[in-house]
C-alpha positions in Angstrom: 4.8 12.1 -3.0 1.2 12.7 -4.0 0.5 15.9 -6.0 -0.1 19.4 -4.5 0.3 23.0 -5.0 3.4 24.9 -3.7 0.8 27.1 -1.2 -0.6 23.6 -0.2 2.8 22.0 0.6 3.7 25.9 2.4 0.7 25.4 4.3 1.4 21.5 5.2 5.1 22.0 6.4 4.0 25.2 8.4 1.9 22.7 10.6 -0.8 25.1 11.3 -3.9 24.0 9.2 -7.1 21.7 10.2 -7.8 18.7 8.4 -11.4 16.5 7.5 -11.2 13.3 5.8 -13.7 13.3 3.1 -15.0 10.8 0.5 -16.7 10.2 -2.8 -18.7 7.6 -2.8 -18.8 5.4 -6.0 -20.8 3.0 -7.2 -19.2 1.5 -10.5 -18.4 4.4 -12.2 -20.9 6.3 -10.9 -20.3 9.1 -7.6 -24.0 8.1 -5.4 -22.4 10.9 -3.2 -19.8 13.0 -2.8 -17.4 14.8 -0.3 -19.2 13.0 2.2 -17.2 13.5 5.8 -16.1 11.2 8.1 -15.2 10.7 11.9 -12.9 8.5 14.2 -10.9 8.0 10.9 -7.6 5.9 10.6 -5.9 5.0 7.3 -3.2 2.5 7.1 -0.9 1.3 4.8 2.2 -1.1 4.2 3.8 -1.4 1.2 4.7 -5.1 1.9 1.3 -6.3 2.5 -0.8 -7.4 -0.4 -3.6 -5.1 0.2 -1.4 -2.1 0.7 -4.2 0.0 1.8 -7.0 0.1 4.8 -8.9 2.0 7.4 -11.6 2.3 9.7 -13.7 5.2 10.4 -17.2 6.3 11.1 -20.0 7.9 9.2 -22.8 9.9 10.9 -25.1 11.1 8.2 -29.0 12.7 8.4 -30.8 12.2 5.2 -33.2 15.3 5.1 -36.2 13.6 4.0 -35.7 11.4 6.6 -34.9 8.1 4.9 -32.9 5.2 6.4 -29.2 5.1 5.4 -27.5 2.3 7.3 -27.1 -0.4 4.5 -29.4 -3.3 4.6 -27.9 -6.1 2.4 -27.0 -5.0 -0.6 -29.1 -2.1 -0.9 -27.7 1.4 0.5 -25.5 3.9 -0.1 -22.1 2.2 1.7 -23.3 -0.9 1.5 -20.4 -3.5 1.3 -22.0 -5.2 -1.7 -21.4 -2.2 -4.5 -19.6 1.1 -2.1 -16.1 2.1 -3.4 -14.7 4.9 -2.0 -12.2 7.6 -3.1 -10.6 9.3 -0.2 -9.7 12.6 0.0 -8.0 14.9 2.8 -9.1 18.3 3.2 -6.7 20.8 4.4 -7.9 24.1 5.5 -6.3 27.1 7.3 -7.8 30.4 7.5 -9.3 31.8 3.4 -7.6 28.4 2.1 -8.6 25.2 1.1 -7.8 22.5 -0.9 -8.2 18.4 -1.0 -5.7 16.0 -1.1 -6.3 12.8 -2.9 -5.5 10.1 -0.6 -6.4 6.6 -2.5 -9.2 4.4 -3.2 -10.8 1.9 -0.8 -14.0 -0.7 -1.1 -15.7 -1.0 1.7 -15.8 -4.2 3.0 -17.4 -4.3 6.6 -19.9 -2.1 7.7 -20.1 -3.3 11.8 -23.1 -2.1 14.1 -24.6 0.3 11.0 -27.8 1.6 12.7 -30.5 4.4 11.7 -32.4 5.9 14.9 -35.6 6.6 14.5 -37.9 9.7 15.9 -41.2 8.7 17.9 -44.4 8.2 16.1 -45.8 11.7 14.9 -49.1 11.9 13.1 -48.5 7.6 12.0 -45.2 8.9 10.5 -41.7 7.8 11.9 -38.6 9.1 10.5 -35.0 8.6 10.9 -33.2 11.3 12.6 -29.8 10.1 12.0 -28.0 7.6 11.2 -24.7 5.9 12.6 -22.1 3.7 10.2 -18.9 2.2 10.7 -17.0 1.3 7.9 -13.7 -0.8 7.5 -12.5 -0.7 3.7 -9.6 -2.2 1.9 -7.8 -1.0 -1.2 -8.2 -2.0 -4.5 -5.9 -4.8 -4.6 -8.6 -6.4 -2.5 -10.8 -6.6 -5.2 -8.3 -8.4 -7.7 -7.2 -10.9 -5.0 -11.1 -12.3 -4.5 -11.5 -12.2 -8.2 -9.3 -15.7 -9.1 -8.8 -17.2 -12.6 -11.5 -20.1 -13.2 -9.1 -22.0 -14.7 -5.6 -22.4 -15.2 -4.6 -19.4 -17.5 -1.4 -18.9 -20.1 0.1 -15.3 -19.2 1.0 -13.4 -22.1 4.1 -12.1 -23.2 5.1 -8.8 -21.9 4.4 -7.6 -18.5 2.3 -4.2 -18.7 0.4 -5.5 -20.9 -0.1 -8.5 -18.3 -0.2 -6.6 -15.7 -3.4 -4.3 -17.0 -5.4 -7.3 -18.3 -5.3 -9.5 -15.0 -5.8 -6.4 -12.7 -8.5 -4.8 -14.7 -7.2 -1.4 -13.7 -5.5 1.7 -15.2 -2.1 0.9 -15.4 0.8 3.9 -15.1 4.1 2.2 -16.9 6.8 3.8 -14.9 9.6 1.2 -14.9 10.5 -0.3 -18.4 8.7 -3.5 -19.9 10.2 -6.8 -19.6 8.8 -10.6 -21.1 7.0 -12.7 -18.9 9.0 -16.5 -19.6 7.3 -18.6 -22.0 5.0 -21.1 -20.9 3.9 -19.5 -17.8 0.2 -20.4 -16.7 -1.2 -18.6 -13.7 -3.2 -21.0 -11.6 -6.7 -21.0 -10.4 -6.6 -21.0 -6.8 -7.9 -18.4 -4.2 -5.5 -15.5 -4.5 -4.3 -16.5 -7.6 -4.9 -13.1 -9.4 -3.1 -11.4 -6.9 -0.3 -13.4 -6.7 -0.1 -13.4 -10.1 0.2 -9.5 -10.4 2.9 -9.7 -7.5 5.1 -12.1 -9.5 4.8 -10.1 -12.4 5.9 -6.8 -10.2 9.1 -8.9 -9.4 9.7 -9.7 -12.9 9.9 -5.8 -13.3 11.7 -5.4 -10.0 9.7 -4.2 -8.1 6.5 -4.2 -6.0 2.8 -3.6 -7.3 0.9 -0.6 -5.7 -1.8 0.8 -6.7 -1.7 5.0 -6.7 -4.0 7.8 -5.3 -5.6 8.1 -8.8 -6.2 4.2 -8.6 -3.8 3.1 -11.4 -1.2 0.2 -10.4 2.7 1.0 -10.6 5.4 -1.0 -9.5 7.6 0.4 -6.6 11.2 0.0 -8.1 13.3 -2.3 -5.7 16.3 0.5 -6.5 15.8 3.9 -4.2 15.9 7.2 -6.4 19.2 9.2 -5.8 17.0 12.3 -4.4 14.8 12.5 -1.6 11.2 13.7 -2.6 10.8 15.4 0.9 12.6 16.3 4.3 11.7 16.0 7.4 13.8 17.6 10.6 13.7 18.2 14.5 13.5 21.5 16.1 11.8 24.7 16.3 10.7 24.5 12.2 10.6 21.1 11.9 7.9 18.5 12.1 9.3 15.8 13.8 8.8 14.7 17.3 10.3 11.5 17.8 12.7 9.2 15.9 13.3 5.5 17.0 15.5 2.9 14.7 14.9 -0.7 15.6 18.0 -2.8 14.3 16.9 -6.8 14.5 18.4 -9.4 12.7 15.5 -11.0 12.1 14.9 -11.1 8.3 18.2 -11.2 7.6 19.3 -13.7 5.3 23.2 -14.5 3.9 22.0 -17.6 2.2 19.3 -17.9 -0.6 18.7 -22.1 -1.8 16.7 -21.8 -5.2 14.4 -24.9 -5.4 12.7 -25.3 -8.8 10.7 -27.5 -11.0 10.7 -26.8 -14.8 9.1 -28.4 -17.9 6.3 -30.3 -18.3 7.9 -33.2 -16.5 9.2 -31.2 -13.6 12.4 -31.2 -13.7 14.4 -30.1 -10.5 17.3 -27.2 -10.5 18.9 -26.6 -7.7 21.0 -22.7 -7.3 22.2 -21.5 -4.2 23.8 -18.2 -3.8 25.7 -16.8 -1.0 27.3 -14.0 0.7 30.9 -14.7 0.8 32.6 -11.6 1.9 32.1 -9.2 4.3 30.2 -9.1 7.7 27.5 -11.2 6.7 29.6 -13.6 5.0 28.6 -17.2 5.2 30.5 -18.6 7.9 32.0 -15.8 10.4 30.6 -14.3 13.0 27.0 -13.5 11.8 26.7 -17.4 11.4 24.5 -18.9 8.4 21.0 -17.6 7.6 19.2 -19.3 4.9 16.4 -18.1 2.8 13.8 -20.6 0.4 12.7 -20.1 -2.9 10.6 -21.0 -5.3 9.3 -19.6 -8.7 7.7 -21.0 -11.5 9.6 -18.2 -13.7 12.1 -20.2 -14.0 12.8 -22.0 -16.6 16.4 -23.2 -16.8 20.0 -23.3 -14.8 20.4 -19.7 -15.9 17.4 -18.2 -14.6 17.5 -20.3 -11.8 20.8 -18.6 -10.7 19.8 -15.5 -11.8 16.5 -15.6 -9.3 18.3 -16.6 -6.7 20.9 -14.3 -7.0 17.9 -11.0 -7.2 16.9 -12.6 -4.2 19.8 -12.2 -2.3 20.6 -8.9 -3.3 17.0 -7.5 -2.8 15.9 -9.0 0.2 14.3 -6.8 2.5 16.4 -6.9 5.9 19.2 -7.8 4.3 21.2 -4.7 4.4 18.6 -2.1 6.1 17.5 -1.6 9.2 13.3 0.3 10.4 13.4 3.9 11.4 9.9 5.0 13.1 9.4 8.3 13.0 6.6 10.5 14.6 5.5 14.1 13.0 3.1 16.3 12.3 0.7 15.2 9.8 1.7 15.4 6.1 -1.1 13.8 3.9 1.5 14.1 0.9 3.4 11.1 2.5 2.8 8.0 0.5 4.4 4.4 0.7 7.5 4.3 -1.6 8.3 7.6 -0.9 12.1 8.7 -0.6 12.5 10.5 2.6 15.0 12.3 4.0 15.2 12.9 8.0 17.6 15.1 10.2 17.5 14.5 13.7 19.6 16.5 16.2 22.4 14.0 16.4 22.0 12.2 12.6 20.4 12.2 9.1 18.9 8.7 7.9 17.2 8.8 4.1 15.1 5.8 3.7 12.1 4.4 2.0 8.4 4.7 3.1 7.5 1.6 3.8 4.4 2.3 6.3 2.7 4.9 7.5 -0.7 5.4 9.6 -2.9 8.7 9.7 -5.9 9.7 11.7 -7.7 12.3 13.2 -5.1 12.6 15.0 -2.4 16.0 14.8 0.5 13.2 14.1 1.0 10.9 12.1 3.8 7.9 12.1 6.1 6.5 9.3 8.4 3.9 9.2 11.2 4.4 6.9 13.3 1.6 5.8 17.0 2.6 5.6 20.0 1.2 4.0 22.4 0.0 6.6 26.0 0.8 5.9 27.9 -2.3 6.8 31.2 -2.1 7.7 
């Protein structure tokens, strides 16, 4: 959950406030201009996509001198070239009023960005407003376009990895593990990126980068409390739920294919469900699952990756939840969320989410299916 005051949260769950999406806009280090507002605003994000974070939305600004503002190049204020922004929500209802930190984007597409321009006055022409559209990515965006110029020998611990190759703040929530001996990240496009995802796994988890703009890892294991609850009814937020049960994604089956050593040796590991309803060969049939990581470095690691695999596959043994409500900005990805329908009560984690200027907002929760 992001951070907030106990009359903001009151004021959130009541459901009766207005909100404005505002940014800070950033160039290096350095705010250009700040609680700038914004229109026709979405924000999207998936914790299993490597850019976790996007939007869109739309910035109509007047400079009071009269001065273009729709970027040109690399020159201007949301310019593509140097603009980072750090998005905030403000919340409002009647004498109160406070901003939620949302997360950091760069903006990375500013499409049909035009000034309009009065009619000549006394030889002088001036802008009278100016209309741009922005699309902007998070800050993993910036490490996966940044690659390694050449092949590059990781270091020995993982935070301390983890900080050096991203070049951002790092919060150290999970504890520290080695990264295997010998390991050389490769200079490809993406590289970086991938590299910080691999290094996530190591830790067990997934890298995200939080509203202050740090990266964390998203522990595979769910908490055993639910950070916030949701319900149906005449006090609740919710106004629809949906599961969607598929087996696509499911896997029973993991075949570990691996080259170690400077002569590349293969290792083989396979590892299997064998009990159960998704045991390999009853009803649920046989559904297998590649993989390959240069991590590993011998028989032992090789059956201890594929194993992980197995047991934290996504699909595996959860199903999606979608679920409708009245917009909570305090929502983040990763997020343990409880929900209590009229007829059930799922808990699950947040693994997407979109807001906009709309009064709702939708989550998808992933849930842990009970098997029987």
């Amino acid at each position: 959950m992001r951070s907030s005051t106990r009359e903001l949260n009151d004021v959130i769950l009541g459901g009766s406030f207005t909100r404005e999406l505002i940014v800070d806009v950033m160039h290096g280090t350095e705010p250009v201009l700040k609680n700038l507002p914004l229109t026709g605003w979405s924000i999207r994000a998936n914790l299993g996509a490597d850019v976790k974070l996007s939007g869109t939305a739309t910035c109509v600004y007047t400079d009071d001198n009269g001065l273009p503002f729709a970027p040109s190049g690399s020159n201007g204020v949301l310019s593509p070239y140097r603009a980072r922004l750090m998005l905030k929500m403000r919340i409002s209802a009647g004498d109160f009023s406070e901003d939620v930190l949302i997360g950091w984007g760069r903006v990375v597409k500013t499409p049909g960005a035009k000034d309009y321009w009065s009619d000549e006055i006394l030889g002088e022409r001036r802008v009278t407003s100016s209309v741009v559209p922005i699309e902007w990515s998070g800050l993993e965006y910036d490490i996966q376009r940044t690659g390694f110029t050449f092949p590059t020998p990781a270091g020995p611990a993982a935070w301390a990895e983890l900080a050096k190759i991203s070049g951002l703040p790092v919060t150290r929530n999970v504890p520290d593990v080695p990264i295997p001996a010998n390991t050389v990240w490769e200079a490809k496009q993406g590289g970086r990126l991938e590299a910080v995802h691999k290094i996530a796994a190591l830790l067990s988890g997934r890298a995200m980068v939080t509203p202050m703009g740090a990266l964390m890892v998203a522990p595979n294991r769910l908490p055993d409390k639910p950070a916030l609850t949701l319900e149906t009814g005449v006090n609740g937020t919710i106004t629809a739920i949906d599961s969607d049960i598929s087996i696509d994604g499911v896997y029973n089956e993991v075949a570990g294919l691996y080259e170690v050593g400077e002569d590349r040796t293969p290792i083989h590991s396979v590892a299997r469900i064998t009990t159960g309803p998704l045991a390999v060969g009853g009803l649920f049939g046989t559904a297998t699952m590649y993989h390959d990581s240069d991590m590993v470095t011998s028989q032992e690691s090789a059956d201890k990756a594929t194993q992980a695999v197995l047991d934290e596959s996504i699909g595996s043994q959860t199903y999606r939840v979608q679920v409708q409500c009245i917009t909570n900005p305090l929502i983040e990805t990763n997020d343990f969320v409880e929900v209590r329908g009229k007829d059930r009560t799922v808990r699950g984690r947040v693994v997407e989410y979109e807001l906009s200027d709309s009064a709702l907002m939708s989550i998808t929760l992933q849930v842990p299916m009970a098997i029987a």
